[in-house]
Residue frames relative to the residue before (quaternion, step in Angstrom):
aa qw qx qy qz dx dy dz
X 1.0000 0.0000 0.0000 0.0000 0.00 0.00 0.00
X 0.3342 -0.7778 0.5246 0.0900 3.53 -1.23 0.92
X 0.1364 0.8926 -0.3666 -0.2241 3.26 -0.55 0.29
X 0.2397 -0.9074 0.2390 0.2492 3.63 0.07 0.12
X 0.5148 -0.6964 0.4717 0.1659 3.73 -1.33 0.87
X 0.3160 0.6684 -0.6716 0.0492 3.77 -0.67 -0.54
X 0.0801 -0.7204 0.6528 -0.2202 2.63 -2.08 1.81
X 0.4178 -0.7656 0.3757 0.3134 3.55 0.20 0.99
X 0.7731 0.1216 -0.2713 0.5603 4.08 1.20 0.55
X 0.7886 -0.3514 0.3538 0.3599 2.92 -1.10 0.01
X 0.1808 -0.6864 0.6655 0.2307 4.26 -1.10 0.80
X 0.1212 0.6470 -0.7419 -0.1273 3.26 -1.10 0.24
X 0.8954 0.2380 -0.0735 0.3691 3.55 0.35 -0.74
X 0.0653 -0.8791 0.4343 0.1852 3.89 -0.08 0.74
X 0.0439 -0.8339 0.5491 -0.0332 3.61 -0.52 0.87
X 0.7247 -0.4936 0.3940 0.2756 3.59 -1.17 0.06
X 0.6199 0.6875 -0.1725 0.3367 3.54 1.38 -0.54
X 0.5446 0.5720 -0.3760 0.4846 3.44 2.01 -0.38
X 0.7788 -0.4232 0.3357 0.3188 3.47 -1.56 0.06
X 0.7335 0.3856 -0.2306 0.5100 3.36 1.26 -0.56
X 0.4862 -0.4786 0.4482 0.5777 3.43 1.71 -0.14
X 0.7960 -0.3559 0.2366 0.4287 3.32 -1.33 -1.09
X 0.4972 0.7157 -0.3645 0.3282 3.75 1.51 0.36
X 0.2269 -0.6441 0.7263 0.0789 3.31 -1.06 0.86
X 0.2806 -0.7318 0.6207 0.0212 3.34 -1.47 0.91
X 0.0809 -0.8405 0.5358 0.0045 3.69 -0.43 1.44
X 0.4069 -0.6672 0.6019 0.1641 3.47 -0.90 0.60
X 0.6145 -0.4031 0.5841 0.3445 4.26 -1.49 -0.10
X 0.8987 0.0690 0.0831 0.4251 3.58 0.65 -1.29
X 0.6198 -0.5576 0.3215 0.4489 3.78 -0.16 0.61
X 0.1695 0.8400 -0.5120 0.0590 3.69 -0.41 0.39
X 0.2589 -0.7912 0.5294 0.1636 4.15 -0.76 0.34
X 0.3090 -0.7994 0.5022 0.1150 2.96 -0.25 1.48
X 0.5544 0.7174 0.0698 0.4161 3.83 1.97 -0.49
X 0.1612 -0.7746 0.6016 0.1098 3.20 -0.53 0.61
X 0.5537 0.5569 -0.2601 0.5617 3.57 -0.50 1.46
X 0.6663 -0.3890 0.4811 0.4162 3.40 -1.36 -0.18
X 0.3584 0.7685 -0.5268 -0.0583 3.37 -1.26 0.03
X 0.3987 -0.7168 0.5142 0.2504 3.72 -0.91 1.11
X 0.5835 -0.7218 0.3664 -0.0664 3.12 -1.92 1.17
X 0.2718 -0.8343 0.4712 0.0889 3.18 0.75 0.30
X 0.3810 0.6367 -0.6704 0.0094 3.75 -0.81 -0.17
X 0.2879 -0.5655 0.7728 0.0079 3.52 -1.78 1.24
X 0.4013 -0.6311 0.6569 0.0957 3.19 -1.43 1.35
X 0.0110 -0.9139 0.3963 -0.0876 3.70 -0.04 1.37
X 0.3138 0.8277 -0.3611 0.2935 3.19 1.98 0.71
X 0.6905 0.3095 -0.3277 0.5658 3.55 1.04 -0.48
X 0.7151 0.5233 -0.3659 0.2845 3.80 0.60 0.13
X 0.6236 -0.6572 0.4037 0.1274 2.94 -1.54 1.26
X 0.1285 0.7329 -0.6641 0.0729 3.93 -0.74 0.86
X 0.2144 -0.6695 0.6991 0.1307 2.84 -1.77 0.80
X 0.6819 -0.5048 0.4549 0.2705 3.60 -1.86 0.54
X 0.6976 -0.2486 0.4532 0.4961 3.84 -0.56 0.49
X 0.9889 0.1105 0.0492 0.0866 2.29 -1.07 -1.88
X 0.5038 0.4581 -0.4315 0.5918 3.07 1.82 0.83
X 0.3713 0.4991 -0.6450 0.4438 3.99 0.91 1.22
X 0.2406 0.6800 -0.6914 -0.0416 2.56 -2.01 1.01
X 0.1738 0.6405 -0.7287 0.1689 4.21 -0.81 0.17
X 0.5019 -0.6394 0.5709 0.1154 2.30 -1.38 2.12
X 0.7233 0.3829 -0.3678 0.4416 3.78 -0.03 -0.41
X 0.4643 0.4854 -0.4255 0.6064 3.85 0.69 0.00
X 0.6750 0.4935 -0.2230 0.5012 4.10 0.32 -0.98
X 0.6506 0.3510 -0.3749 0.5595 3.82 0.41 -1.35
X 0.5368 0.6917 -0.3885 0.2870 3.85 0.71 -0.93
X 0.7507 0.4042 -0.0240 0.5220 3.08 0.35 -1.75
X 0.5705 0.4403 -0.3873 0.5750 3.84 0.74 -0.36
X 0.7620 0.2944 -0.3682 0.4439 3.91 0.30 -0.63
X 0.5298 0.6557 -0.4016 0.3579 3.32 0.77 -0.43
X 0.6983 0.5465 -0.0165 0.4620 3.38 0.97 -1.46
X 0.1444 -0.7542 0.5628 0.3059 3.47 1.18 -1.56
X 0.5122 0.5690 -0.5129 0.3885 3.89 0.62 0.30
X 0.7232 -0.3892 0.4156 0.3909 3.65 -1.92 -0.09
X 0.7004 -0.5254 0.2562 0.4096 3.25 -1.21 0.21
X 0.5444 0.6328 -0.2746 0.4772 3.10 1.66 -1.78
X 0.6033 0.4598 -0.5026 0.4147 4.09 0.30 -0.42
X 0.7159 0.4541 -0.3125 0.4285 3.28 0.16 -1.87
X 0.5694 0.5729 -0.4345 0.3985 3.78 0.61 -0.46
X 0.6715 0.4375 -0.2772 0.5300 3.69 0.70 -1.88
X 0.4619 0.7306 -0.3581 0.3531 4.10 1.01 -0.54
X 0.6921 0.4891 -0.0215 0.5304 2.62 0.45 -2.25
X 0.7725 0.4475 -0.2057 0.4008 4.36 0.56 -0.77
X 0.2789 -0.7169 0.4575 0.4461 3.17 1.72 -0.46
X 0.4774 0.6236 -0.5693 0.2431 4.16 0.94 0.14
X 0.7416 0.2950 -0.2350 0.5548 3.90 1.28 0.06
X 0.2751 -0.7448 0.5563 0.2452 3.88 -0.64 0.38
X 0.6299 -0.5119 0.4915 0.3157 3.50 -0.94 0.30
X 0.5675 0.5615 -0.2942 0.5255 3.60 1.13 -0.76
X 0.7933 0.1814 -0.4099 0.4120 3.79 0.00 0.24
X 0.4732 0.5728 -0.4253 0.5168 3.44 1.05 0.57
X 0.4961 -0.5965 0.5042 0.3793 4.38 -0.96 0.73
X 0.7750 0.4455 -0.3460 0.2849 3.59 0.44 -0.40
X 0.4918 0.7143 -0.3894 0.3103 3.39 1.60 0.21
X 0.1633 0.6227 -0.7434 0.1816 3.54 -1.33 0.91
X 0.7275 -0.4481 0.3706 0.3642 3.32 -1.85 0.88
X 0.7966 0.2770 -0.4179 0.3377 4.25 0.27 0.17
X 0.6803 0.4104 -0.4774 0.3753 3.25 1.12 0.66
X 0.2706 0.6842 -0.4642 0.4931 3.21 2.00 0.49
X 0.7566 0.3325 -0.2095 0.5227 3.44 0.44 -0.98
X 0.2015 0.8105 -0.2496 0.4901 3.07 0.92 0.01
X 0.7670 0.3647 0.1160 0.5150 3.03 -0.52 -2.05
X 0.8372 0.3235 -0.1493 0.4148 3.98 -0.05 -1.41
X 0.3712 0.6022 -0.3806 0.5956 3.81 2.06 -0.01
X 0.8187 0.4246 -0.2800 0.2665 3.61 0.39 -1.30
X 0.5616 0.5794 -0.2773 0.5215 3.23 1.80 -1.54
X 0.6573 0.3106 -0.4528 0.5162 4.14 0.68 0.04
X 0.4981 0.5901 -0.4752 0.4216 3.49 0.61 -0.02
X 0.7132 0.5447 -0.1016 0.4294 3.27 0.82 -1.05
X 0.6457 0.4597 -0.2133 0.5712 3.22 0.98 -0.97
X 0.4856 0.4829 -0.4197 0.5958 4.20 1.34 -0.57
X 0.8555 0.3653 -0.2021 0.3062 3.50 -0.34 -1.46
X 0.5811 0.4524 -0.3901 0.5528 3.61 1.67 0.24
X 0.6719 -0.5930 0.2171 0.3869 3.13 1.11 0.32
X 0.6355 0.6392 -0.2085 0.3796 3.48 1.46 -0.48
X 0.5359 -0.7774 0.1296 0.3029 3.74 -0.76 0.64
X 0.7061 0.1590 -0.0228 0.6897 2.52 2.62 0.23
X 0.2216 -0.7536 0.5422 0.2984 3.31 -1.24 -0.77
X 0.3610 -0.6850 0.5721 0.2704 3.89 -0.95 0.63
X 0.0117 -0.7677 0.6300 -0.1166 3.85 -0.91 0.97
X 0.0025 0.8193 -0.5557 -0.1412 2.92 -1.41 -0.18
X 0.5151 -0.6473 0.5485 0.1220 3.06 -1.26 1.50
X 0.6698 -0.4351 0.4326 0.4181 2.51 -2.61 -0.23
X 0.6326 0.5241 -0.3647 0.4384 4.01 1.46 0.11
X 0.5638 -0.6073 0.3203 0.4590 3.58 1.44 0.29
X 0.8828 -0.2465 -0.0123 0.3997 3.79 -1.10 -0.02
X 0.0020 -0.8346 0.5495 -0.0388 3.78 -0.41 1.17
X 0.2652 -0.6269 0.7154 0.1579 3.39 -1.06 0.65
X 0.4385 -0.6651 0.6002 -0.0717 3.12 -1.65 1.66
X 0.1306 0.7669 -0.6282 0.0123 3.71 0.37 0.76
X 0.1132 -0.4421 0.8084 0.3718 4.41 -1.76 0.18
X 0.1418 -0.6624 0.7344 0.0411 3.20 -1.33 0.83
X 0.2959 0.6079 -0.6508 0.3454 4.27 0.66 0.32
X 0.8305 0.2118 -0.1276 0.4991 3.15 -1.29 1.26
X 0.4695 0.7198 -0.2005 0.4704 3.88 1.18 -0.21
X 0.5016 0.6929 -0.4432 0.2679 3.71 0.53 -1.35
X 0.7211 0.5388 -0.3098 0.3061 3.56 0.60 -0.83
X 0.6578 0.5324 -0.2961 0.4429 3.38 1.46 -0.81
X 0.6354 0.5186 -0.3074 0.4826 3.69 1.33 -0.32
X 0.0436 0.5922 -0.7914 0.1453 3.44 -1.12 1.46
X 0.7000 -0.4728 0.5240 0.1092 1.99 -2.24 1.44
X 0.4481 -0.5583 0.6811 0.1538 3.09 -1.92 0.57
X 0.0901 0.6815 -0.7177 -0.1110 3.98 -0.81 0.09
């Protein structure tokens, strides 16, 4: 199975400093999330492991996201599973969405897996940390 990336510049280096942390988000089929050029990416994802949302948990990822927020634990959990959305809650806007979909790949690393499967407001998205990674990403021409 392939999946694919697109970014309006060039990766050479992955680091901790982007909006999602260190996650890139891949898609089934090339897509442009952009106006403009943008380069493709595709990661041969046949021997990797993903879990579903809503089987992510770590309790310290959870106590996280519950203080962050100020809600009970059980939210920051349904948060943290994608079974609740930040959107029905006053503190919701698009960076604690991201936010949220940064942690659930955290989570999906620190359970041991090479990802997580989610879905967005663009429909099914594979969560990849890719820190340390760079090698698995080839260009499209």
């Amino acid at each position: 199975m392939f999946l694919f990336h697109t970014s309006p510049k060039e990766i050479t280096k992955i680091d901790r400093s982007g909006k999602f942390d260190d996650c890139l988000f891949f898609a089934t089929t090339p897509y442009s999330m952009s106006v403009g050029a943008v380069i493709t990416y595709r990661i041969d994802a046949a021997e990797m492991d993903f879990i579903n949302a809503s089987g992510l948990y770590d309790e310290d990822i959870v106590v996280e996201i519950a203080k962050r927020f100020n809600v009970e634990i059980e939210v920051a959990e349904s948060l943290l599973d994608g079974s609740d959305s930040v959107w029905n809650y006053d503190f919701a806007d698009a960076d604690e969405d991201w936010y949220l979909q940064a942690k659930r790949g955290e989570c999906a690393k620190k359970m041991g897996y090479d990802g997580c499967k989610d879905e967005d407001e663009q429909g099914g998205v594979y969560i990849i940390p890719m820190l340390g990674r760079e090698s698995i990403l080839n260009k499209e021409f």
